[in-house]
N, C-alpha and C positions, 0 to 999 in steps of 0.2 A: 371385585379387585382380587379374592383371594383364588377365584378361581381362573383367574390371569393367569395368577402366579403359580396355578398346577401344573396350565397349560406353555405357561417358559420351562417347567420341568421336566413336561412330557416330551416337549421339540428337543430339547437338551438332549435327552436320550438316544429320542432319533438321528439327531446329527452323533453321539456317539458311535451309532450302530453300525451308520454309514459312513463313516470313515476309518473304524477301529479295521477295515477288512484290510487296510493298509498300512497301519499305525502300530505299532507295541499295544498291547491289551492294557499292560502298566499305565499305559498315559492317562488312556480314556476310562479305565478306571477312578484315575484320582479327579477327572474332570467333573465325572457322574457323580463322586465322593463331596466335590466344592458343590456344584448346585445346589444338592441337598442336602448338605450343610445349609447354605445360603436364604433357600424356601423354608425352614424348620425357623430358623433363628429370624425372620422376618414374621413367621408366625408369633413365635415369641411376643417379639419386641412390640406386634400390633395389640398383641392379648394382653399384656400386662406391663408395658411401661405405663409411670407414674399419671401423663399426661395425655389424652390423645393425640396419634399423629396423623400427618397427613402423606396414606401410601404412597401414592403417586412423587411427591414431592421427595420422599424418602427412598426409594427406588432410582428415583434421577440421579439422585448424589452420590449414593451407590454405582450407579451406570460409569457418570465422570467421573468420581475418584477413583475406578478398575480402570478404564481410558486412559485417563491423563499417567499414569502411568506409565503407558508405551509412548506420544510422541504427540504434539500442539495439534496433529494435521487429524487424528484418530477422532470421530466425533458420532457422537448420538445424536440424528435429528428426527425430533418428536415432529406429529403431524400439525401442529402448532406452528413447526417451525418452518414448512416445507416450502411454503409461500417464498420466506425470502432467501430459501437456502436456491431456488428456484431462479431469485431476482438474479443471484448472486452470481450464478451459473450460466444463464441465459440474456442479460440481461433485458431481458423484455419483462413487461407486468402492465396493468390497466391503471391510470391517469391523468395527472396534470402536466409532471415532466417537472420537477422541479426538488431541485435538495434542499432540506433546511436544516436547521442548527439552532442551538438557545445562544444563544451572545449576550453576556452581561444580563440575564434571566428574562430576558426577549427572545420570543420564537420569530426566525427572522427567515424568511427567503436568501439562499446562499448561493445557489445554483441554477438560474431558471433555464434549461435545456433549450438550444437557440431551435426556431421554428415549433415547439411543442405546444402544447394549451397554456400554459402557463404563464410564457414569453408573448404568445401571440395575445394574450388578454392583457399584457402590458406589464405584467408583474417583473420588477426591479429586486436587482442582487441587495438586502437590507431590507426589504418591506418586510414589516413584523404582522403576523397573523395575530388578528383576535380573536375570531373565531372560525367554524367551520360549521354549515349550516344550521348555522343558530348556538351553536353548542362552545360557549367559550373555554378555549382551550389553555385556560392559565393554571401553572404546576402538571400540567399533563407531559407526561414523558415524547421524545419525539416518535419515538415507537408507534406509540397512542397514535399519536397526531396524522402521521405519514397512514395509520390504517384509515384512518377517516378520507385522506385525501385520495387514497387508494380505490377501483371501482371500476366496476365493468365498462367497455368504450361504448360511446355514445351515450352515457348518461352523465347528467348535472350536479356540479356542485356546488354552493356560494361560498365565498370569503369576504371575510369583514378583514381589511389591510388596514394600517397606516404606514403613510411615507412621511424620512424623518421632516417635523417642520409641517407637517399638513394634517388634514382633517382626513378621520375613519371615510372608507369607501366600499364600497361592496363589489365583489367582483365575483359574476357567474362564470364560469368555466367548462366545457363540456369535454368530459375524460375521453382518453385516446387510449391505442394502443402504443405503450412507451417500449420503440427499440434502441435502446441506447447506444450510441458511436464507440468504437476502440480508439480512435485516431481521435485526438483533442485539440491538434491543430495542424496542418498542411502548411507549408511557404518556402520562399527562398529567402535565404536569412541575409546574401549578397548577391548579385550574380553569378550564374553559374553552380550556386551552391545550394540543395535542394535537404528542408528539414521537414521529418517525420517524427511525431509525439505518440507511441504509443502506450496507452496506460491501462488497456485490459488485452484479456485474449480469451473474448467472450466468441459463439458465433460470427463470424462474417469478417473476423482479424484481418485473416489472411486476403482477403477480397478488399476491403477497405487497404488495408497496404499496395497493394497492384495499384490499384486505380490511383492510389496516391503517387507513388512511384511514376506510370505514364502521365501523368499531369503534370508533375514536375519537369520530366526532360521532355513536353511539352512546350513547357515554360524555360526552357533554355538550359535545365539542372543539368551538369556534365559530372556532378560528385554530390552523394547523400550522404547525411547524417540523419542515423535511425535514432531516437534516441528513448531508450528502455528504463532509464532512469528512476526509479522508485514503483517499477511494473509488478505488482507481487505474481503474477502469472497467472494460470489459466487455465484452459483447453491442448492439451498434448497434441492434438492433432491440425490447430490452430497454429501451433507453434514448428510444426515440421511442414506445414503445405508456406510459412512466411520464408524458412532456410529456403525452399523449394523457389523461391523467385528469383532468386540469385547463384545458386549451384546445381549442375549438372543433372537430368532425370537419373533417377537410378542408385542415387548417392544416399550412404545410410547416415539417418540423422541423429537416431538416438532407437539405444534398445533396452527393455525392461527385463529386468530379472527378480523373479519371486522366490516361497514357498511352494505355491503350483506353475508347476515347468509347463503344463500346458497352456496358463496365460505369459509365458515370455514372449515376445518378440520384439520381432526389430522391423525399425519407423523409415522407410526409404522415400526419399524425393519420387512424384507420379506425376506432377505436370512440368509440363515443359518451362525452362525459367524467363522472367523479363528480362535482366540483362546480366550475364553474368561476367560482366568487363566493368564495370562504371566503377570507380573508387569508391570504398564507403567509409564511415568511422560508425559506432555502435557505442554511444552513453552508455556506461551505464554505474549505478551504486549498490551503498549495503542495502537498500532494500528491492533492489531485482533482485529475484526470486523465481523460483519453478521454471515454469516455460519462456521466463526472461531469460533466464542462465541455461536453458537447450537452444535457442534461437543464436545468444550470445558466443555462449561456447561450441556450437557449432562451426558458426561463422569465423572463429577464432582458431579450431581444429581443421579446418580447411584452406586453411591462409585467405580467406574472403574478406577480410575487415578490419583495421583495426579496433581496438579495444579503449575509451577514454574513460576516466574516473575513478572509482574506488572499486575496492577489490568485493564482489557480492555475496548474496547474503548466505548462500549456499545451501538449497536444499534440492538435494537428489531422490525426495523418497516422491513415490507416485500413488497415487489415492483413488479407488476404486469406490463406487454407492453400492450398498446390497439394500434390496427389501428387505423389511421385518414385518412382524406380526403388527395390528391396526394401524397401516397407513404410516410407518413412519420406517426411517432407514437407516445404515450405518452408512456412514465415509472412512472406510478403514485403507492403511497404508498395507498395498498386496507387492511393492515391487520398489526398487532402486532404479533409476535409471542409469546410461550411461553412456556420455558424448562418441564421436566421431573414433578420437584416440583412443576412447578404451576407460575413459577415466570418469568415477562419478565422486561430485561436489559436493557430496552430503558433506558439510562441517561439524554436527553435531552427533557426538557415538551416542544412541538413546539405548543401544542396547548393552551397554554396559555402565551400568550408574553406580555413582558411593555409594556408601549405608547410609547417607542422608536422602537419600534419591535425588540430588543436584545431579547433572550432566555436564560435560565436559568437551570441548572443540577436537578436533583428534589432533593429537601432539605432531609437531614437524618432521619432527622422527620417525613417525610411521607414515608420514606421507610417501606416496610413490610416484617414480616420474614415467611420464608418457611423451609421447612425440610428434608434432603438428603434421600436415600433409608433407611440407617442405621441410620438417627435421628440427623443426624449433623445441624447443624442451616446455612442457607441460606439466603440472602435479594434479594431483586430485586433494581429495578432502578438504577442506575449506573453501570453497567458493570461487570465482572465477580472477584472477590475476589480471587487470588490463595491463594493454600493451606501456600504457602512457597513465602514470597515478597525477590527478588532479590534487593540490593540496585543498584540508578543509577550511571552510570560511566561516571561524566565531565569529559569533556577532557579542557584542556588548550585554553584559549582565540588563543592564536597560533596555534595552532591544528588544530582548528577550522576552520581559516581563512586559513590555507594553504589546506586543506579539500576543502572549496569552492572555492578556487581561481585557483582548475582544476590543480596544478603545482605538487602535489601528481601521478596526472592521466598520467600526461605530462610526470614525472623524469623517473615512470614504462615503457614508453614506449621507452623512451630514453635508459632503463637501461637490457630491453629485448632485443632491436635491436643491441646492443655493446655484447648482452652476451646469443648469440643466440641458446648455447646449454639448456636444462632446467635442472637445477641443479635437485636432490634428495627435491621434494617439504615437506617430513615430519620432513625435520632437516635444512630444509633449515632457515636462517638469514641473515642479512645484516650487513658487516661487520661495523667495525669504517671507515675504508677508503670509502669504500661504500655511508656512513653516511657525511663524508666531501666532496664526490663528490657532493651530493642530496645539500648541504649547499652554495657549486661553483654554482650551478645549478641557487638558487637560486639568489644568486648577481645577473648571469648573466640578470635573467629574473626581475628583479630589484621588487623582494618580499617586499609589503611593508603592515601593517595593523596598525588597532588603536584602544584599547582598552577600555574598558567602565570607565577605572579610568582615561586614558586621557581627552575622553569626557568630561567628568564633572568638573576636574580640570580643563577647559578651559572653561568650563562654569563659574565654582568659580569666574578666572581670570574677566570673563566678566562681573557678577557680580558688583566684587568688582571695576570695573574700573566703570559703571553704577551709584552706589553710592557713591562714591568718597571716596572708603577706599582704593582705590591702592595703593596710596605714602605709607601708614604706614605700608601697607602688602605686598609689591611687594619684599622683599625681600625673605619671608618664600614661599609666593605664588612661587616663582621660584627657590626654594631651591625645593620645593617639586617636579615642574616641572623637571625640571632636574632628581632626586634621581628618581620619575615613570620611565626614558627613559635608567639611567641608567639601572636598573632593568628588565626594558624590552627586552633589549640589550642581557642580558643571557636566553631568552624566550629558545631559536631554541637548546641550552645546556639543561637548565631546563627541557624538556618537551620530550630530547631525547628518550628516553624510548617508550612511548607513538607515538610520532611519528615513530619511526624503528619499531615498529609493525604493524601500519597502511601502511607503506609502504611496506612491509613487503606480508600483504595481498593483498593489490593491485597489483604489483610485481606477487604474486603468480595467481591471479585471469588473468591478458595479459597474463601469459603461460600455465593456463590450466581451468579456467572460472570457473564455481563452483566449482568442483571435486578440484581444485588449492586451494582456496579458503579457502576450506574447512579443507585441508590438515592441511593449517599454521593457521587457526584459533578456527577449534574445542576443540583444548586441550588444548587453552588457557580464551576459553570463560567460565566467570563465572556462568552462567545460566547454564549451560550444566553441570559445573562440579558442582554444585549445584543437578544436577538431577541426574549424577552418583553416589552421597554420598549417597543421600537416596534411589536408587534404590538397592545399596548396603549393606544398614542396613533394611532388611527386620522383623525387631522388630520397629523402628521408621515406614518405611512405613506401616505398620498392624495399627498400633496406629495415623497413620496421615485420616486413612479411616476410623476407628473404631465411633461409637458412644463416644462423648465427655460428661463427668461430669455428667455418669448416666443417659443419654438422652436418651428415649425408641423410639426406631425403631419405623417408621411411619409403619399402617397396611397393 
């Protein structure tokens, strides 16, 4: 190990050497100055702290906490890691094809990839694994677990399942090569109107959108909604060949600007587009991200689309892989990008932080404005503005808590395996009785949460007991306790509604995974139906692109 650690000092040098020819001597001086400080005082701390430690581990820490310093996106990955920073990237890896999750401290099949080994051996959204060939996987991290299911294609794996209500099963599986879809569901949500789900921008984005796109207006679509909606992003070049199907060859989509001027450039449209006339609207939220918000704001900067939802999550920085020494690599941020106008969405300054090192969104006041193809006004920094803000939809403090407490995920799998045929999924509901079964459910599994207005009433209480005002208020203080609990009592009534559609979805999602999903909840999503009204009034839509308040077209 220690002599790793000569040879990070020796490369140190050399990258010194070779870049001082262009740098201030000063810099790379005090550069040479910190490593060997750094190597010296590591020596140290190995030779004579009280306890021994463990290098490797202690070097990491070291690694992230110099990283995490500059920006979330900046990362060390060990060769440990590469596996899945690989999955992450690519999405391909060897297989069953299936995601799981612990639910309620049950490892439980969540995902099983439609057509993959996993699906095709019958494996159900809720089956809890017990083991994996032979080797029982209880208190094992999913980490663990997914490496075990993990494995070169064409070879064999066994699972010991249970489904909820039935007897352990064994099920052999033989692994595949897993290339994962970007697109999570294709359809027309009415006629005429054609919906695209994309949720990565792995390989093959931009090809999976085409083809999705001509099957649609195939299928009669005269108007698309793309919808990028919690896309954290991707592949840059994924994300400029998807603008490329609907504007012009030749058109610049996004260009990067670094520290080295020799990696800048600029991203222009090269194939020729699908249609570049068809109405669109473009979902999207705070968590489109990266090549969601180049795709977005492209489309946005070119009068191509309008915009539906919340304002995104804003990040303009672009992330380059370098080699390192044994096999592992950096993902460091080398470049800013920057849309069509001119304008780039990073919201967060990381390069200027407090003395606490917290960061900060850039103030409104240093935002600047730019200008759409047609003259419409634009800003940068913070994220992208749609055309059209969706408001947000709280759900119930009960809602909430039955959402995270897995027993939502639990009732569906309970309520598939009792009612094993799959109803009619686009009228499908849950009855009342249905509804009092989910309620039995929960006694049994003894549901219980605590609200923020409890909270604090018991803080009041503690309060007031602290300074000695309880005797005079312990009456009212427990008149109120009381009347909160009653109150809360009618939550699982109040909130019905709400809840029979989240279950609802979920329900639909164990019997048929997106496409299920999709079914019971497109035409009741208000973002969507949002983008059908104005896709629909093509006088509003003309007028949501048009130049605003006399504002002349940029040249």
């Amino acid at each position: 190990m220690w002599r790793r650690v000569k040879w990070i000092v020796v490369l140190g040098f050399v990258l010194v050497a070779g870049i001082a020819l262009r740098k201030p001597a000063e810099k790379y001086f005090d550069i040479a100055k910190s490593l060997d400080i750094f190597a010296t005082l590591f020596k140290e701390v190995n030779a004579y702290y009280v306890d021994e430690v463990e290098p490797e581990k202690l070097i990491r820490k070291g690694i992230d906490g110099m990283l995490e310093s500059l920006d979330p996106y900046t990362d060390y990955i060990s060769e440990d890691e590469l596996e899945s920073f690989r999955i992450s990237t690519t999405g391909q890896y060897g297989g069953i094809g299936a995601l799981i999750g612990v639910i309620n401290k049950k490892t439980v099949i969540t995902h099983p990839y439609k057509d993959f080994p996993a699906f095709k051996a019958g494996l159900k959204v809720g089956d809890e694994i017990i083991s994996v060939d032979g080797k029982n996987i209880q208190g094992k991290s999913t980490s663990d677990i997914s490496s075990l299911l993990k494995g070169q294609p064409r070879t064999e794996v066994e699972l010991k399942v249970k489904r909820f209500g039935q007897k352990e099963i064994a099920v052999k599986i033989r692994r595949e090569k897993i290339t994962l879809t970007n697109i999570a569901y294709v359809g027309l949500v009415e006629p005429g109107t054609g919906y695209i789900k994309l949720d990565d921008f792995t390989p093959g984005a931009s090809r999976e959108v085409a083809d999705a796109v001509v099957s649609l207006k195939e299928k009669g679509a005269k108007k698309i909604i793309l919808d990028l909606r919690d896309n954290p992003g991707g592949l840059l070049h994924e994300a400029v060949n998807i603008v490329s199907l609907f504007i012009p060859r030749g058109q610049e989509v996004v260009s990067t600007k670094g520290k080295v001027e020799d990696w800048n450039k600029s991203y222009k449209t090269l194939n020729n587009p699908v249609d570049m006339e068809i109405p669109m609207a473009v979902l999207v939220s705070e968590g489109s991200a990266s090549a969601s918000e180049i795709v977005a704001g492209s489309l946005q900067d070119y009068d191509r689309a309008v915009l539906i939802g919340k304002k995104t999550f804003g990040k303009g920085l672009v992330q380059t892989t370098r080699q390192l020494a044994y096999n592992s690599q950096l993902k460091v941020t080398t470049a800013k990008y920057y849309i069509p106008s001119g304008r780039c969405i990073q919201a967060v300054d990381y390069t200027h932080r407090k003395e606490d090192g917290s960061v900060e969104r850039f103030a409104d006041s240093l935002k600047s404005e730019f200008r759409t193809k047609s003259g419409r006004r634009v800003f940068d920094g913070g994220g992208l503005d749609p055309h059209i803000n969706t408001e947000d939809e709280y759900l119930g403090t009960a809602t909430s808590a039955l959402i995270s407490s897995g027993f939502i995920f639990d009732f569906a799998s309970k309520y598939c395996s009792e009612n094993p045929n799959k109803p009619d999924l686009t009228s499908f509901y849950l009855s009342d009785a249905a509804y009092d079964g989910f309620l039995n459910f929960l006694k049994e599994q003894r549901f219980s949460y605590s609200t923020a207005i409890e909270r604090n009433t018991k803080l009041l209480i503690d309060a007031a007991k602290q300074e000695r005002y309880y005797p005079e208020l312990e009456g009212q203080l427990n008149g109120l306790k009381n009347k909160i609990e009653s109150v809360k009592s009618a939550d699982l009534a109040r909130f019905k509604s709400e809840i029979k559609e989240i279950l609802e979805e979920q329900i639909a999602f164990h019997y048929s995974q997106n496409e299920g999903h999709a079914m019971v909840s497109l035409n009741r999503d208000k973002t969507i139906l949002e983008a059908r009204k104005v896709l629909n009034d093509s006088e509003t839509y003309r007028k949501i692109l048009s130049p605003a308040n006399g504002q002349n077209p940029k040249p």
